[in-house]
Structures are given as structure tokens and as C-alpha cells.
C-alpha positions in Angstrom: 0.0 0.0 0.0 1.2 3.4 -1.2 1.8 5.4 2.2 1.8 9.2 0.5 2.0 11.1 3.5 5.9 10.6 3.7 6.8 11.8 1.1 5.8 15.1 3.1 7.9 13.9 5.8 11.6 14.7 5.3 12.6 12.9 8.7 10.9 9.6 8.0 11.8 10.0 4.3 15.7 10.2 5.1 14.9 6.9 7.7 13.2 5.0 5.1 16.0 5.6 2.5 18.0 2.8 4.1 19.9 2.7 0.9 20.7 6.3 0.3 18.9 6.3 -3.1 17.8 9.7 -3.1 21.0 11.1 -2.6 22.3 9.0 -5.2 20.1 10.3 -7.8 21.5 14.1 -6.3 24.7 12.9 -7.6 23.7 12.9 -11.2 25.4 16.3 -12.3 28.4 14.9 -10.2 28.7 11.5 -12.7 28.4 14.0 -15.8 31.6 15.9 -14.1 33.5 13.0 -13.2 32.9 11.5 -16.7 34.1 14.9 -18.6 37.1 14.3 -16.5 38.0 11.0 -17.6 37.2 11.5 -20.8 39.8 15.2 -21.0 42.7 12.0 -18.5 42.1 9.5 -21.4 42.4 12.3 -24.3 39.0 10.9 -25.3 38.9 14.1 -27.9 41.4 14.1 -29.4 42.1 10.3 -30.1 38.8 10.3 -31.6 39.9 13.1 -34.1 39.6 10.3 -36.9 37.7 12.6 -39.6 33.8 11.1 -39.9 33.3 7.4 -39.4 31.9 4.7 -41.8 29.2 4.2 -38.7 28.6 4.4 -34.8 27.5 1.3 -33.8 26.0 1.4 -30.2 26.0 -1.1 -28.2 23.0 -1.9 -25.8 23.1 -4.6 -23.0 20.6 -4.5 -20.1 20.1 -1.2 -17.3 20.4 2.7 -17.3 22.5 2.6 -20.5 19.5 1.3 -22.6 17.8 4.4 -22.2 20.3 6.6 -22.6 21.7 4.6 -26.1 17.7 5.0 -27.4 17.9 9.0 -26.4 21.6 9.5 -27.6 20.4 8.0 -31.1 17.0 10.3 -30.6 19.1 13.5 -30.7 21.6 12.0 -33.3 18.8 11.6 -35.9 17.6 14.7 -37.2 20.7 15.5 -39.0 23.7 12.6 -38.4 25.8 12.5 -41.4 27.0 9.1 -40.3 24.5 5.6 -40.0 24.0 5.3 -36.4 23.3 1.1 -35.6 22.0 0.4 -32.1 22.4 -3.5 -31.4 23.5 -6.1 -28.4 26.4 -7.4 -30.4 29.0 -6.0 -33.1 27.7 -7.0 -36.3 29.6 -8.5 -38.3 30.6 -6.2 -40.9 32.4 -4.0 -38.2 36.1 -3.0 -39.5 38.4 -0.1 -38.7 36.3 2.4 -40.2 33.8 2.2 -37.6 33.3 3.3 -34.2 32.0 1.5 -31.2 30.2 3.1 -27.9 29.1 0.5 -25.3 27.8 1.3 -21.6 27.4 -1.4 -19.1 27.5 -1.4 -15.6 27.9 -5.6 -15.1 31.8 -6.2 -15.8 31.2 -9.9 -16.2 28.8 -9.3 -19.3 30.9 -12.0 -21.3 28.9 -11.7 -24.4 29.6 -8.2 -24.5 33.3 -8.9 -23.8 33.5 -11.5 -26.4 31.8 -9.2 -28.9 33.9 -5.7 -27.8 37.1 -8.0 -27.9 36.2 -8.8 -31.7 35.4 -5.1 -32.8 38.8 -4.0 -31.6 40.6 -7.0 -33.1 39.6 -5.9 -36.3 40.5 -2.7 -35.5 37.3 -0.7 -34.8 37.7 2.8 -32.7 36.0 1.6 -29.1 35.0 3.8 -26.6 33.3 1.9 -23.5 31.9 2.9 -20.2 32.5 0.4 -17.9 34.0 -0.6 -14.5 37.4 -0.9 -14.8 37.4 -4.7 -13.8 36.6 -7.6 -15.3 36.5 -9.5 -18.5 34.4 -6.4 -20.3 37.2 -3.6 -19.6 40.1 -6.5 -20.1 38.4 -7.0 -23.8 39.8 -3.5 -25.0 42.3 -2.8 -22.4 45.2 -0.9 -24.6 42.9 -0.7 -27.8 40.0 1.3 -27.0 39.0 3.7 -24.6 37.4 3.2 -20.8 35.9 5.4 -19.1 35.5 4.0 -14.9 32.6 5.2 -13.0 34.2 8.0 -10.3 31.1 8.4 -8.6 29.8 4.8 -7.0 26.1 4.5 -7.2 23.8 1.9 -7.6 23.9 0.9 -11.0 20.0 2.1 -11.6 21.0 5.4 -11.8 24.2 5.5 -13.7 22.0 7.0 -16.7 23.8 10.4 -16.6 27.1 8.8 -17.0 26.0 6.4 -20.2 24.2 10.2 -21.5 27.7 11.7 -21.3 29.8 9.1 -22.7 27.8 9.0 -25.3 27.5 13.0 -25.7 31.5 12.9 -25.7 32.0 10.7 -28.2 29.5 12.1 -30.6 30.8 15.4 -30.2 34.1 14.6 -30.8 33.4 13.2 -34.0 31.5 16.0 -34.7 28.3 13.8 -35.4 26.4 16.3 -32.7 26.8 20.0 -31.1 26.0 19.8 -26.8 26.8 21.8 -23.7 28.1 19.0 -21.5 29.7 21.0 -19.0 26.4 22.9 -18.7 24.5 19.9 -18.2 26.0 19.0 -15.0 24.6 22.5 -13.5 21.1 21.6 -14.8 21.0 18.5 -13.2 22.5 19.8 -10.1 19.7 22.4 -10.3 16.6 19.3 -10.9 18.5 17.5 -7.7 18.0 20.6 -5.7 14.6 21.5 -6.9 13.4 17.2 -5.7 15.3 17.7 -2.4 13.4 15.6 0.3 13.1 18.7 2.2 11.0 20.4 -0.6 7.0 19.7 -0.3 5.3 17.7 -3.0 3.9 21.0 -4.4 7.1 22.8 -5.2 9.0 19.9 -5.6 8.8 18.6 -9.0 9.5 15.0 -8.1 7.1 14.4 -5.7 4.6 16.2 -7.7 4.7 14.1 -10.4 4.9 10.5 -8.0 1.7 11.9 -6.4 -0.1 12.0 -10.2 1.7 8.8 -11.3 0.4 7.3 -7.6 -2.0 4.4 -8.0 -2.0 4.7 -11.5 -0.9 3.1 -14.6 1.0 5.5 -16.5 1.5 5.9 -20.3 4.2 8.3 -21.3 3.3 8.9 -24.4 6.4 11.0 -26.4 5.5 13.6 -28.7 9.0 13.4 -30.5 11.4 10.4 -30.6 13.5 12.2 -27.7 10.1 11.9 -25.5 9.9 8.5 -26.4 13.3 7.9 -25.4 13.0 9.4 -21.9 9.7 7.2 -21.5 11.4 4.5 -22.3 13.8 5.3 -19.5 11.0 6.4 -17.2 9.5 3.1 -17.5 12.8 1.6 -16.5 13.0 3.8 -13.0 9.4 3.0 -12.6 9.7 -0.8 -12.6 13.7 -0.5 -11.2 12.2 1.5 -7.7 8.1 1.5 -7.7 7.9 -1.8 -9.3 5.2 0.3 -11.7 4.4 -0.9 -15.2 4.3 1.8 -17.5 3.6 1.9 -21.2 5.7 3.7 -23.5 4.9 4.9 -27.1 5.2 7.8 -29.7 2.0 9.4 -29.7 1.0 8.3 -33.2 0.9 4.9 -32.0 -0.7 5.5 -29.2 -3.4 7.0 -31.2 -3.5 3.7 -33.3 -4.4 2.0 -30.4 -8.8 2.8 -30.2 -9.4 0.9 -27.3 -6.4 1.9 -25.0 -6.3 5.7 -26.2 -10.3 5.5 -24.8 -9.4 4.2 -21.8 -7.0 7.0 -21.5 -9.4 10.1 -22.2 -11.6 8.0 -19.4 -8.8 8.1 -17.1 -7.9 11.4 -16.3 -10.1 12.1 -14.4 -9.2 12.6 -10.4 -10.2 9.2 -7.8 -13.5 8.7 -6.9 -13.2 9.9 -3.6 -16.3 7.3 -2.7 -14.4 4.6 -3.4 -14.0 1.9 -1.3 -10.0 0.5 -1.4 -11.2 -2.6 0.3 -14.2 -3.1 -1.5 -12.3 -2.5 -4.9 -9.1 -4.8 -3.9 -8.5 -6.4 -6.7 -11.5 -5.7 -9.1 -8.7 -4.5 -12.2 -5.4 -2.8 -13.0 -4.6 0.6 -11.7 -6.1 3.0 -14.2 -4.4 4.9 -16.5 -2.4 8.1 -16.4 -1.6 10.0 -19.6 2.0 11.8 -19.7 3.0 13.5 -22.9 6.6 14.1 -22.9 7.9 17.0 -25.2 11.8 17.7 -25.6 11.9 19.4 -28.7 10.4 22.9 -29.2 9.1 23.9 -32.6 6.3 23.7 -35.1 6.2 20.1 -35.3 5.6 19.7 -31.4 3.4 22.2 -31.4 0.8 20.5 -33.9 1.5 17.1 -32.0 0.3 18.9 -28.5 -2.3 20.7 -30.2 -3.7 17.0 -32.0 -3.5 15.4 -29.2 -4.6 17.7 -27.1 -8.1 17.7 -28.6 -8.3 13.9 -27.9 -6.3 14.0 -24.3 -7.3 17.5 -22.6 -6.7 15.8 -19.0 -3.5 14.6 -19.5 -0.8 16.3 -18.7 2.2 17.2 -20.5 6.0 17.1 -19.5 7.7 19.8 -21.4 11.1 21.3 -20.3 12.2 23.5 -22.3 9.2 25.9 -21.4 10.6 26.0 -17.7 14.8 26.0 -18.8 15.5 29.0 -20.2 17.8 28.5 -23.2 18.1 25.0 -22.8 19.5 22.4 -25.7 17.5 19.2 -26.4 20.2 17.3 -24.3 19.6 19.2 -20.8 15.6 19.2 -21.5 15.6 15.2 -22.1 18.2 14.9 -18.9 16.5 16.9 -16.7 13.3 14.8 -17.8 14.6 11.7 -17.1 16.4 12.9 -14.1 12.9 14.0 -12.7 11.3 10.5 -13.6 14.4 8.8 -11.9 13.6 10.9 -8.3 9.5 10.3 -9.1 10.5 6.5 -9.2 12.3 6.9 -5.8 10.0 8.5 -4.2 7.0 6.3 -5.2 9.4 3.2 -4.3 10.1 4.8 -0.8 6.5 5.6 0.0 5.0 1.7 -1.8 7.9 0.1 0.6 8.9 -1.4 -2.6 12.9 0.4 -1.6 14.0 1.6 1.7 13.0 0.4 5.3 12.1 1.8 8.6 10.8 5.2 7.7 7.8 3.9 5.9 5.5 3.5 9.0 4.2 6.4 10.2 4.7 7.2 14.3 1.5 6.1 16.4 0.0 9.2 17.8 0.2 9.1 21.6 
């Protein structure tokens, strides 16, 4: 049972986050520094000054990195001179024309060893973030590039440092244009605003686990970089809350009659005559719409306004009206950084993470 009057409660917030989760995810602008600094140690720029690539292939094994491969390929799209292949393993066309970026945080992921190990034997440019141990970092140890996590963290959060890897690497081979050092301060700026301290209506976090509270949510993306931070939303959902979530562009979703129905039904607020022990079990949480917006422009603008006509209750996630002169990167970040402390707190206040803080005192 959700208990939703802690997360008002800094005190038994902080006792219930047995695990230090939430201060974890306050480190996020802290992994984006750390990562900027291994990569400026390793010389990560300027050994990647290769001229363009035949391709980047991106690798994508299981965790954080998943979403941030699907959103680094989002922003690579509109106008990558280079192919861009995401995949689990290194096809088998890879030479030394090509480029390979992996993220993992399990060192003992021998498939990806086996296939990283076979991409730099045939002379491919690797670039891998990855503990420093193991069989994954051995497979390119002198002939790529690795980039060891400075800031330890539980490896559900180690999106920000798979986003910058990824970010440096592109950038350096000029496939894409970011502020990376500014990134860090935006995220420092999200962690501040979702402090535990903060109540649930200034805090953005909290606000957003109350609506997705009880509900099944559908973060529905309104450009491909929405859809990517859904995608990684729905990870920190079911990674802290243990909350299913459905992810989809918004064309799709509008393809689907009987669920998009179900959605304009579902906006509405509880029934506050309902009976939680009378209704135990009668069917799945009902639905929460989310429409995630990255991009600005004409193109969002007609998606919000069409599907606003169809979905005037849901509610729409859209940061670059609140960051002033923000890129795409720092508005999908901050996003997904957001979703990541929503998680946490809906996990903290469900008992699904954390401990003793969860029941409240008895009155005396």
C-alpha cells in the first residue's frame, strides 16, 4: 500500500531511504563531471579526431544505458551525417572504419566482452563505459578507450554517466553539437529542486509521483526524444516502484482505439467514494496519460495541439518551457532525471525500496 503522507515527511523520508537512493540520484550532475574528466585524462577528444566514421554502432546490454543509447540515437537523428546502428552485439561487418560506444555497468557481461574484444581486433575505434574490472574492460584494455565510473552508485541510476559518454563521443566526432559542461549544473539544479526537504507541491518530483500514484502510466512522447525518456522512465518505474508503464510515440498511441479510450476516461481525479477494500482487486490501476515533449518547434506544437483535442486531462511534460535556453540534451536529462527521483520516491512511500521510515509514528 502506497503510504503518500511521507513523502511530506523529510525525517521519516531520510529513515526510510535505508539505501541512500535519493542522494544517489542528487549525484547525477556529479557523474556528468566526473565522466568529462576521464574523458579530457584519457584524451578521449582528441584520439577520436579520426575525420567522420563509416558508422557508430551502439551497443545496448541490459540497465540505465539502454535508455540513454535509445535518447543519444534520438538527438543523433535529425541530421547525423553518419549511419547510427544500435544493437547487443557487433555486427559483423564491423572494421576499422567504424566506431563502437558500449555502456554497461555488469563487468562480467561475457557476451559483451567477447563481442567488444572482436570489434577492436579488427581494428574498430572503441570507446566503453564500464568498470574498470573484469572480463568487459580486459576486452579492449590498450585498444579502446574506458571510461571507470568516479562516482559509485547503484547501477539504476548510472543514466547520466552512459548520457555523457555517449554525448562525448558524438561530439568529438562531430556527429552532434552539446553543452556538456552545462549539463551538469542543470542537473545539479533538478536534484536541488526534488530535495526531500522540498514539499510535494514545489518539488517537481514528488509532484509528479503523487499523479503517477495508484495509476498506470503511459508516457506517451511527442517526439522520438520523448519516447526515449519514456522509455527510460519506465525503466526507473519498474527499477524503484515496481510500476508498469507503457511507453509509445503518440502516433501509435493513437492507433491504439481501445487503450487511447481508456486513456481520455482516465484522467479524471479518484473517486473519492471509493472503497479501497471493496475494490481490492476488481482490475489494473487505471491509467495516467504523460505526454513528454523535448523538442520545441512547429512540429511539437501540432503534436500537443492533436492530441490535445483527444487528451485535454493529461498532462504534458515539457522542459524547455521551464529551462531558459536550454538544448534538447539538458531538457531530455533533466526529464529523465525527474522520472528517476518520481521512481524513488513512489518506491520509498510503496515500501517497494527503503525500510524503517515507511510507517508512520502512532499518535500518543
Amino acid at each position: 500500500m502506497l503510504d503518500d503522507t511521507l513523502l511530506d515527511d523529510p525525517r521519516r523520508l531520510d529513515d526510510a531511504d535505508t539505501g541512500g537512493v535519493l542522494r544517489a540520484a542528487a549525484m547525477a550532475g556529479a557523474q556528468v563531471r566526473s565522466t568529462i574528466e576521464a574523458a579530457t585524462e584519457l584524451e578521449l577528444a582528441e584520439r577520436l579526431d579520426i575525420g567522420r566514421p563509416r558508422s557508430l554502432v551502439i551497443i545496448v546490454r541490459p540497465g540505465a544505458g539502454h535508455g540513454a543509447a535509445q535518447l543519444l540515437t534520438a538527438l543523433l537523428a535529425p541530421a547525423c551525417p553518419v549511419p547510427t546502428v544500435v544493437t547487443d552485439t557487433v555486427p559483423p561487418w564491423i572494421g576499422a572504419l567504424d566506431v563502437v560506444l558500449a555502456h554497461t555497468d555488469d563487468p562480467y557481461d561475457r557476451d559483451l566482452a567477447a563481442s567488444l574484444e572482436r570489434a577492436a581486433r579488427y581494428g574498430a575505434t572503441v570507446v566503453l563505459s564500464a568498470p574498470p574490472e573484469g572480463p568487459v574492460a580486459s576486452a579492449v584494455a590498450g585498444r579502446g578507450l574506458v571510461l571507470s565510473p568516479r562516482v559509485v552508485g547503484p547501477p539504476e541510476l548510472a543514466f547520466p554517466r552512459a548520457l555523457t559518454t555517449g554525448l562525448l563521443t558524438a561530439g568529438a566526432l562531430g556527429l552532434l553539437v552539446s553543452d556538456v559542461d552545462g549539463l551538469a549544473d542543470r542537473l545539479d539544479n533538478e536534484a536541488a529542486r526534488g530535495h526531500l526537504e522540498h514539499e510535494s507541491f514545489v518539488n517537481p518530483a514528488k509532484s509528479l509521483a503523487l499523479r503517477l500514484a495508484d495509476r498506470t502510466p503511459l508516457l506517451w512522447g511527442l517526439d522520438h526524444a520523448g519516447v526515449a525518456v519514456g522509455q527510460h522512465a519506465a525503466y526507473a518505474l519498474g527499477a524503484h516502484a515496481a510500476v508498469v508503464a507503457d511507453v509509445s510515440d503518440y502516433r501509435q498511441a493513437l492507433a491504439r482505439p481501445a487503450l487511447h479510450a481508456l486513456a481520455a476516461r482516465g484522467g479524471n481525479e479518484r473517486d473519492i467514494f471509493a472503497d479501497p477494500d471493496l475494490d481490492e482487486g476488481s482490475g489494473a490501476a487505471p491509467p495516467r496519460a504523460l505526454l513528454l515533449s523535448v523538442r520545441s518547434g512547429p512540429a511539437t506544437d501540432e503534436a500537443r495541439f492533436r492530441v490535445g483535442e483527444t487528451l485535454p486531462a493529461a498532462d504534458v511534460l515539457a522542459p524547455a518551457e521551464e529551462l531558459a535556453e536550454a538544448d534538447d540534451v539538458a531538457c531530455a536529462a533533466v526529464l529523465a532525471l525527474r522520472f528517476e527521483f518520481a521512481a524513488v520516491y513512489l518506491g520509498l512511500a510503496a515500501g517497494t525500496i527503503g525500510g524503517a521510515g515507511r510507517v508512520a509514528p502512532l499518535s500518543l
